[in-house]
C-alpha positions as CSV (number, residue, x, y, z in Angstrom):
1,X,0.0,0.0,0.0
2,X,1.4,3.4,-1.0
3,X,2.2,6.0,1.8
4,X,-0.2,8.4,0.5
5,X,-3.2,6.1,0.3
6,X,-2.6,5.1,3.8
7,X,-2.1,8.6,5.3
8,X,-5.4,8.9,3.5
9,X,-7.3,5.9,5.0
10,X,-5.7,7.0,8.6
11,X,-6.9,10.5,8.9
12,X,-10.1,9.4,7.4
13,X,-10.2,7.0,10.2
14,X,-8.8,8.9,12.9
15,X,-11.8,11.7,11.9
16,X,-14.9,9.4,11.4
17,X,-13.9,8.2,15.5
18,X,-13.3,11.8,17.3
19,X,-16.3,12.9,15.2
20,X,-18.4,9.6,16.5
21,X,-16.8,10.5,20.3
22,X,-17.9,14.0,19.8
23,X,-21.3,12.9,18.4
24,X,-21.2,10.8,21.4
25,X,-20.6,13.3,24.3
26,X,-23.2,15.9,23.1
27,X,-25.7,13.0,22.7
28,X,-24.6,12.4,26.8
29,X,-24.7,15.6,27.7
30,X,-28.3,15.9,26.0
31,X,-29.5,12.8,27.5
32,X,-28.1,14.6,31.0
33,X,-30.1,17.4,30.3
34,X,-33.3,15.4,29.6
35,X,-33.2,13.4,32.9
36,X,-32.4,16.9,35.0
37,X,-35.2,18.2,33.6
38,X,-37.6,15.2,34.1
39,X,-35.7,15.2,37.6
40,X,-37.1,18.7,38.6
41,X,-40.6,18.1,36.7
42,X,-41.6,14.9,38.6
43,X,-40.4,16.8,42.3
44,X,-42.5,19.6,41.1
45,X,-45.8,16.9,40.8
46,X,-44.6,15.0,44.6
47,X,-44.4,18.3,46.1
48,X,-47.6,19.5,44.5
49,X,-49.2,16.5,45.7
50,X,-47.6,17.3,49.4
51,X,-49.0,20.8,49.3
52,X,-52.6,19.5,48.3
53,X,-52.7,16.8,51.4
54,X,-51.0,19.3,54.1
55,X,-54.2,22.1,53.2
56,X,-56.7,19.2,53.6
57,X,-57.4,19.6,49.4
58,X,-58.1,23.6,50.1
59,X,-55.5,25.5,48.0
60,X,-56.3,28.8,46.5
61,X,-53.0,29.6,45.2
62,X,-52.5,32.6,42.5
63,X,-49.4,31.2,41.3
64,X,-47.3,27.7,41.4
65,X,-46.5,27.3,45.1
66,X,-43.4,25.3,44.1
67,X,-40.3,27.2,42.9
68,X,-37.5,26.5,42.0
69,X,-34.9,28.4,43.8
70,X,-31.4,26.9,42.0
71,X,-30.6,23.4,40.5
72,X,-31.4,21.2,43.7
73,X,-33.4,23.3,45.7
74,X,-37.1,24.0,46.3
75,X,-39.4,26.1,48.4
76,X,-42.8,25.2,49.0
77,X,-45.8,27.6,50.2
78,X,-48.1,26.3,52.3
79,X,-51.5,28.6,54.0
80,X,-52.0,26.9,56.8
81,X,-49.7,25.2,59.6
82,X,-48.7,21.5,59.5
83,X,-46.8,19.5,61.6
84,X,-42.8,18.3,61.0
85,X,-43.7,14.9,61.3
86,X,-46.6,14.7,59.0
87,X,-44.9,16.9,56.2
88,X,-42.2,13.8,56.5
89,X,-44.8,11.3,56.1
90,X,-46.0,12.7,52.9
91,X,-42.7,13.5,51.0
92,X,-41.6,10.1,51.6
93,X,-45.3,8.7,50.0
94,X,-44.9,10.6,47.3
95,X,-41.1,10.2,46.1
96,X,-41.7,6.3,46.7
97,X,-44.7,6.8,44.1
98,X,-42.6,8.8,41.8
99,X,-39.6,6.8,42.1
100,X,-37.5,9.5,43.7
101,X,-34.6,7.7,45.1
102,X,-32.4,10.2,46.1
103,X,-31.7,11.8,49.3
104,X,-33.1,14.8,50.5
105,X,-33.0,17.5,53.4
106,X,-36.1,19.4,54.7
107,X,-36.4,22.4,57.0
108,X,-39.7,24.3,58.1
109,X,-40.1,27.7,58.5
110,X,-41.4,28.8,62.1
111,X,-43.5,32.3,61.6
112,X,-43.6,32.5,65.5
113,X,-40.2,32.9,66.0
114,X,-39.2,34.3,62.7
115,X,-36.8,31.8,62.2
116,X,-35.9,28.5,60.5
117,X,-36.9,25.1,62.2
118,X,-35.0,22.9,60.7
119,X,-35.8,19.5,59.4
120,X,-33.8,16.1,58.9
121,X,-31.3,14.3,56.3
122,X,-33.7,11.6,54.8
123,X,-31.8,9.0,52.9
124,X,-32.9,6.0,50.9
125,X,-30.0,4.2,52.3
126,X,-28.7,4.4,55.2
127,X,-29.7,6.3,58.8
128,X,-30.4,9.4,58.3
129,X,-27.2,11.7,60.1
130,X,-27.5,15.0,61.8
131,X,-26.6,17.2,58.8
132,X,-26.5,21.0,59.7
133,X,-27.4,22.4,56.0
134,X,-28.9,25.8,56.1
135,X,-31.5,27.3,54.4
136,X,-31.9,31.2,53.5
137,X,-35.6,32.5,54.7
138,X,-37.6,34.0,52.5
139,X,-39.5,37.0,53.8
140,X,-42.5,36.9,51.9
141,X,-43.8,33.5,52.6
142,X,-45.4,32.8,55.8
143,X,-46.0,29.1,56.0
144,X,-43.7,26.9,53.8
145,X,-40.7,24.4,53.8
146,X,-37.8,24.4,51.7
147,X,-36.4,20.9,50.6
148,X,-32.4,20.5,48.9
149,X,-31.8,17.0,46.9
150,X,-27.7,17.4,47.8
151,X,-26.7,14.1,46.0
152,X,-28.6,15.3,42.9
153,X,-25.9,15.0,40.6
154,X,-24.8,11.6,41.4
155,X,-28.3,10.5,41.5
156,X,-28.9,11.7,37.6
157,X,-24.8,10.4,36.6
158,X,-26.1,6.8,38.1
159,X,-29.4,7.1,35.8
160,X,-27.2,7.8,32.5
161,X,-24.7,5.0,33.1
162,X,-24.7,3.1,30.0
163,X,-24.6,6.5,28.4
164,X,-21.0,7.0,30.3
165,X,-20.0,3.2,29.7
166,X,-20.5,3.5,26.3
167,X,-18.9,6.9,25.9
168,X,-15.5,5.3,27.6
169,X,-16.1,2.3,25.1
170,X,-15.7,5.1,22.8
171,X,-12.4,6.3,24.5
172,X,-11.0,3.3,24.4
173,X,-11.6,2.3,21.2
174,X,-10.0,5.5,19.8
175,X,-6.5,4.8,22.3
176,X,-6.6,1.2,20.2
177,X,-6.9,2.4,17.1
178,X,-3.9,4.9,17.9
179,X,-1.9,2.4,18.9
180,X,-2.9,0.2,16.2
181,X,-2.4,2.9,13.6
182,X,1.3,3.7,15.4
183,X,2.0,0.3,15.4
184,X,1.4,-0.1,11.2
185,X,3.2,2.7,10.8
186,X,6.6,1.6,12.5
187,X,5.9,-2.2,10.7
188,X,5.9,-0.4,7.6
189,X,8.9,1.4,8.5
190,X,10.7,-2.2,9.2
191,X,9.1,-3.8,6.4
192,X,10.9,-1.1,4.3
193,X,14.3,-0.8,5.7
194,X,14.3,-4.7,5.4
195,X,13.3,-4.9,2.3
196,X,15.6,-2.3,1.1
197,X,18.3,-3.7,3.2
198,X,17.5,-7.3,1.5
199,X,17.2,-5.6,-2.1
200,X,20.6,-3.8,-1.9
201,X,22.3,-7.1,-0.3
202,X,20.9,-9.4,-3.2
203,X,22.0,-6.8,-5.6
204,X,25.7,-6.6,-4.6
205,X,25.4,-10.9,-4.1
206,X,24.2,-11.3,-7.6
207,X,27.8,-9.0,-9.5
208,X,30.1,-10.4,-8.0
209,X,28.2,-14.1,-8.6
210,X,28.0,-13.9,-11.8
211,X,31.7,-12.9,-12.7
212,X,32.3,-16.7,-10.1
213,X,29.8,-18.3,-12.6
214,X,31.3,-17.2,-16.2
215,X,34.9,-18.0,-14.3
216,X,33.7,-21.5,-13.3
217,X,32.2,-22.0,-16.5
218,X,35.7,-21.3,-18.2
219,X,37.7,-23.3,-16.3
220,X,35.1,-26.4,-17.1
221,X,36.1,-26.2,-20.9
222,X,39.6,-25.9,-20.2
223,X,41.7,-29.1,-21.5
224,X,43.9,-29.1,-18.5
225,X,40.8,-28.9,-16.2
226,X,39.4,-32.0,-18.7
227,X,42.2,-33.9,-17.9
228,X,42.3,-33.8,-14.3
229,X,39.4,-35.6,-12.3
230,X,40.0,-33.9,-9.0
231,X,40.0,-30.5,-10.7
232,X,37.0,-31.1,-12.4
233,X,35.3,-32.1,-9.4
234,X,36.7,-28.5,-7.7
235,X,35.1,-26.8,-10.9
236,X,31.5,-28.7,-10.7
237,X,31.3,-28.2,-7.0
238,X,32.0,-24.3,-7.7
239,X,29.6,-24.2,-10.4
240,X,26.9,-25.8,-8.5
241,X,26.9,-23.9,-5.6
242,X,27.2,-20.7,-7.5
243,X,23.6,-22.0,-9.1
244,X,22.1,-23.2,-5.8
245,X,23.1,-19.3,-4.8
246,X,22.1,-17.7,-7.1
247,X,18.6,-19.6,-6.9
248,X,18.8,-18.4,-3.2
249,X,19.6,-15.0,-4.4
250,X,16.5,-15.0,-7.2
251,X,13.8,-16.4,-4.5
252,X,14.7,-13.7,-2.1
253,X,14.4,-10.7,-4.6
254,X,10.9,-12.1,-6.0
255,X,9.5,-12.6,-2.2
256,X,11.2,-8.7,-1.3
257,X,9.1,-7.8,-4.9
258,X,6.0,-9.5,-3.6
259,X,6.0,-7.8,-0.4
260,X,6.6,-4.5,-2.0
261,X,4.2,-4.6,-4.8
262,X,3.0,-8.3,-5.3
263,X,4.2,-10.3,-8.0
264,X,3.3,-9.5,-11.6
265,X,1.1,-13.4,-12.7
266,X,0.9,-14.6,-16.1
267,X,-1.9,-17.1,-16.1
268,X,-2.4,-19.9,-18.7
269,X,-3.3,-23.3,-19.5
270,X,-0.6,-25.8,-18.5
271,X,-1.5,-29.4,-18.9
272,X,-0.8,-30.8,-15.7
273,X,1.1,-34.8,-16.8
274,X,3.4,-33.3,-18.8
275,X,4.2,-30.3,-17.2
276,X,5.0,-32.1,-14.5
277,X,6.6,-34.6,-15.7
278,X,9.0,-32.5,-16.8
279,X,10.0,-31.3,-13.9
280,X,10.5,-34.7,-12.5
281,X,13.1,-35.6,-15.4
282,X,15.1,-32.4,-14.6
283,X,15.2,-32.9,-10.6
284,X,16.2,-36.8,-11.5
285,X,19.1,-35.6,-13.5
286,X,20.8,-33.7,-10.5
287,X,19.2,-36.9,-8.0
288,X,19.8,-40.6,-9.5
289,X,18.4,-42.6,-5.3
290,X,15.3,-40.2,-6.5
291,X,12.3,-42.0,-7.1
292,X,9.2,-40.0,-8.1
293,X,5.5,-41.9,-8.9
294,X,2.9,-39.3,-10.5
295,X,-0.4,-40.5,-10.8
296,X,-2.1,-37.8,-12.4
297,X,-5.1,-37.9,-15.4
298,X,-3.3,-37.4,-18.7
299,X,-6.5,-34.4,-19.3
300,X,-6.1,-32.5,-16.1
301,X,-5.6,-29.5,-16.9
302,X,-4.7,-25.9,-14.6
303,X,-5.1,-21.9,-15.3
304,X,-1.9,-20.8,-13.8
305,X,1.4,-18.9,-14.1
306,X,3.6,-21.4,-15.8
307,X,7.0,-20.0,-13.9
308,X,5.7,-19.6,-10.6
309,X,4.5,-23.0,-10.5
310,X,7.2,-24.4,-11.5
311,X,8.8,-22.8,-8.2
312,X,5.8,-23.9,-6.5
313,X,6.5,-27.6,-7.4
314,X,10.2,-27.6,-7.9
315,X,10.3,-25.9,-4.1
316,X,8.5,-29.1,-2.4
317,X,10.0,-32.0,-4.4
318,X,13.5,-30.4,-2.9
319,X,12.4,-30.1,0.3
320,X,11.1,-33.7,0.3
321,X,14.4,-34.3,-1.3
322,X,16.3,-32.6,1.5
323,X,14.5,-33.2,4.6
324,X,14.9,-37.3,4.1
325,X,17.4,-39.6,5.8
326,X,16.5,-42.4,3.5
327,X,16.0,-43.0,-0.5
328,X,13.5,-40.5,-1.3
329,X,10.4,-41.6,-2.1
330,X,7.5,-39.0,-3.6
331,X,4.0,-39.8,-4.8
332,X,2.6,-36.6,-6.7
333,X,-1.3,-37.5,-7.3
334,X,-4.9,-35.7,-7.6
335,X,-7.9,-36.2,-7.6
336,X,-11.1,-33.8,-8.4
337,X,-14.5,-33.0,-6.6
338,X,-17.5,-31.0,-6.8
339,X,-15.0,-28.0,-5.2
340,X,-12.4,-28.3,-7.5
341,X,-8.5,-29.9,-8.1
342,X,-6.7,-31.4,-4.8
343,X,-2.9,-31.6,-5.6
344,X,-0.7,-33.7,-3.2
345,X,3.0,-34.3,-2.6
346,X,3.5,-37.8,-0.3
347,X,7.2,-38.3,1.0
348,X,8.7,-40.4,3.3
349,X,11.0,-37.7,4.8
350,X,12.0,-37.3,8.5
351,X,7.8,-35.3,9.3
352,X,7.4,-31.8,10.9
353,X,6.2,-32.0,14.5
354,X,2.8,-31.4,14.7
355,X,3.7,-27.9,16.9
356,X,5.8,-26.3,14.4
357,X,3.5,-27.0,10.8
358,X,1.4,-23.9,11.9
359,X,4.6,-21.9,10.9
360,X,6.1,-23.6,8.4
361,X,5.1,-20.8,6.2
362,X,6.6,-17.8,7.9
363,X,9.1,-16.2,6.4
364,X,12.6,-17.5,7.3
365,X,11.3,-19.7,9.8
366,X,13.4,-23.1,9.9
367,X,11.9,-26.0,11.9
368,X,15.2,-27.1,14.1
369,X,16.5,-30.4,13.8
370,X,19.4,-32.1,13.1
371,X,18.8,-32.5,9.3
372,X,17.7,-28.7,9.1
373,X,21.5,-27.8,10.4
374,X,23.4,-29.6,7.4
375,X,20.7,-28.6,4.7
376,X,21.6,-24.6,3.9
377,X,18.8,-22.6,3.2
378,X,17.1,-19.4,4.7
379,X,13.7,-20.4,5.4
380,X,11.9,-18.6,2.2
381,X,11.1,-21.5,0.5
382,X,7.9,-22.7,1.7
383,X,7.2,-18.3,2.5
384,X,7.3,-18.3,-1.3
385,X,5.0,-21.0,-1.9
386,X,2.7,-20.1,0.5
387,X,2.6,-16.2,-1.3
388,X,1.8,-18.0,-5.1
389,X,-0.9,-20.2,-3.9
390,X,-2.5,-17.4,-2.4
391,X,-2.2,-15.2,-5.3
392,X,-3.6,-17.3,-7.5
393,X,-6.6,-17.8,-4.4
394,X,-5.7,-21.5,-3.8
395,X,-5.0,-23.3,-0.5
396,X,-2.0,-25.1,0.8
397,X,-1.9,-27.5,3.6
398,X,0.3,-29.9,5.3
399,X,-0.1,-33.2,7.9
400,X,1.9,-35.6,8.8
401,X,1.7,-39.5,7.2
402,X,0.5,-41.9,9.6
403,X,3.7,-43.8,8.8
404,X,6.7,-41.5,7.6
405,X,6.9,-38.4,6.1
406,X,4.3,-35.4,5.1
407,X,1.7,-34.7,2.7
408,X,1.5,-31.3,1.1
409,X,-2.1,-30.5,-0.8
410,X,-2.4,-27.9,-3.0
411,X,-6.0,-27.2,-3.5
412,X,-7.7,-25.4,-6.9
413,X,-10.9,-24.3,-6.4
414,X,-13.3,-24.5,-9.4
């Protein structure tokens, strides 16, 4: 993915979420708003109701006798006297009614004296302590009590708790998707120094391997290289190792070119006995204890890119190859179903233990054994492999043999 596109899809990201949390903490502070409001409108109806039992159901008011002084506290007028206790009685009927569980102080007035009486702490929850809270008088009332809610706040936060949970769901999910954003970006960053660094290294590998080659290839027709077995054997060894790296060398640079930009596929109808078979002949050549069986239906035929999967192929029989203590022995069959082309590989190699074939396909991972320290390779093999199939959106799978070996299944969907 190009820098610019993913800057793009980031910010794009980044902005859909704080405008979703934004979206999100005005709905709150709305929804906050709502319940104060219902808040003060059902203590308006329980204190009405108060007022209308104290008078005996003889009001003759001009105006609301409930007001609303400030956000949690309330003065009622009342024209006639009533007593402390019975004033208690009926505000805790009515907020039961109403569902007003809160707590709540209450102080009478005293026209006598002139002065505040004052009430109790009535809580919901506990005993009710001595709570000194005053209350300013109000000089043109005669009869009334004034009543403060002093946990108000908590009481309408506790209501709108899923609105709060789901507001730090929201916070949380925007710290993750920081982190997960930071955490692309400095992958990327790796990816790119290492595939630069593996680029550059291949680069310089493949001069100076070249100029061994062409040298290696010269001595070979020499007469006095001819003429001498032991040299010759010096000059074959050279040559064949400078193939076998340069192979190494090729494999690396196509996975670095898939990882940057995926691999450029050619797809075409191969016949699959032949094609095969050909491939068989050649890796015979180089291995004469080989023995390969292909039991493959001379009409099968694939769509696929002709010199990738030759790697694909020519990359498992030399692993099977490699990774056996005995004469090799390979079975390459298939057979086809209603979901399409099942390829397998059957050797009678040394197995992969079952906790290690989940990474098999990683790149440079080596499974460590014995064999796997004198077979030279990097562990980009099976990588490769694993990147081809799913280009060309098959499936690859490996299990062990119930008797030696593994089988590997290429699968071509229909």
């Amino acid at each position: 993915m190009e820098i610019k596109k993913l800057n793009i899809i980031i910010t794009l990201g980044f902005v859909a979420i704080i405008g979703i949390l934004i979206a999100q903490l005005l709905w709150t502070r709305q929804a906050y708003n709502i319940e104060d409001e219902k808040f003060n409108q059902t203590v308006n109806i329980a204190l009405l109701e108060v007022v209308e039992k104290l008078s005996g159901g003889k009001t003759s008011f001009s105006e609301n006798p409930v007001q609303n002084i400030s956000n949690d506290y309330y003065v009622v007028n009342i024209n006639n006297e009533f007593h402390p206790e019975v004033l208690e009685y009926y505000l805790k009927t009515e907020f039961t009614r109403l569902q007003i569980n809160t707590d709540y102080v209450y102080a009478l007035y005293n026209c006598q004296s002139d002065r505040m009486m004052y009430g109790k702490y009535v809580s919901k929850h506990q005993e009710s302590p001595n709570m000194a809270i005053k209350f300013p008088k109000h000089k043109n009332l005669v009869y009334y009590f004034s009543i403060r809610f002093p946990d108000k706040t908590t009481y309408l936060i506790s209501s709108l708790r899923f609105w709060y949970l789901l507001t730090f769901a929201l916070i949380i999910i925007l710290l993750v998707y920081v982190y997960s954003i930071y955490t692309i970006i400095q992958q990327k960053k790796f990816s790119e120094l290492q595939r630069d660094f593996i680029n550059n290294m291949t680069h310089e590998f493949k001069t100076p391997l070249s100029s061994i080659l062409l040298a290696s290839e010269a001595l070979t027709k020499q007469e006095l290289i001819k003429e001498n077995p032991k040299l010759q054997t010096y000059t074959s060894i050279i040559t064949d190792q400078g193939y076998k790296l340069n192979n190494h060398i090729e494999k690396i640079l196509n996975i670095a070119k898939n990882d940057a930009s995926g691999l450029s596929l050619k797809p075409q109808k191969i016949i699959l006995l032949p094609f095969i078979q050909e491939i068989v002949d050649t890796i015979k050549q180089k291995n004469e204890n080989l023995s390969i069986q292909i039991e493959i239906d001379s009409n099968i035929s694939i769509i696929a890119d002709e010199f990738h999967f030759t790697n694909i192929i020519y990359n498992i029989l030399d692993n099977s190859i490699k990774y056996c203590e005995t004469k090799p022995t390979i079975i390459i069959s298939s057979f086809k179903d209603s979901k399409g082309l099942y390829l397998k590989f059957k050797d009678n190699g040394m197995g992969i233990p079952p906790k290690n074939i989940p990474h098999i396909f990683d790149k440079f991972y080596r499974v460590n054994t014995k064999k796997s320290d004198e077979v030279n390779g990097f562990g980009l093999g099976l990588f490769y492999v694993k990147k081809i199939v799913q280009q060309h959106n098959w499936k690859i799978s490996v299990e062990n043999n119930k008797d030696e070996g593994i089988t590997i299944t290429l699968f071509l969907p229909s």
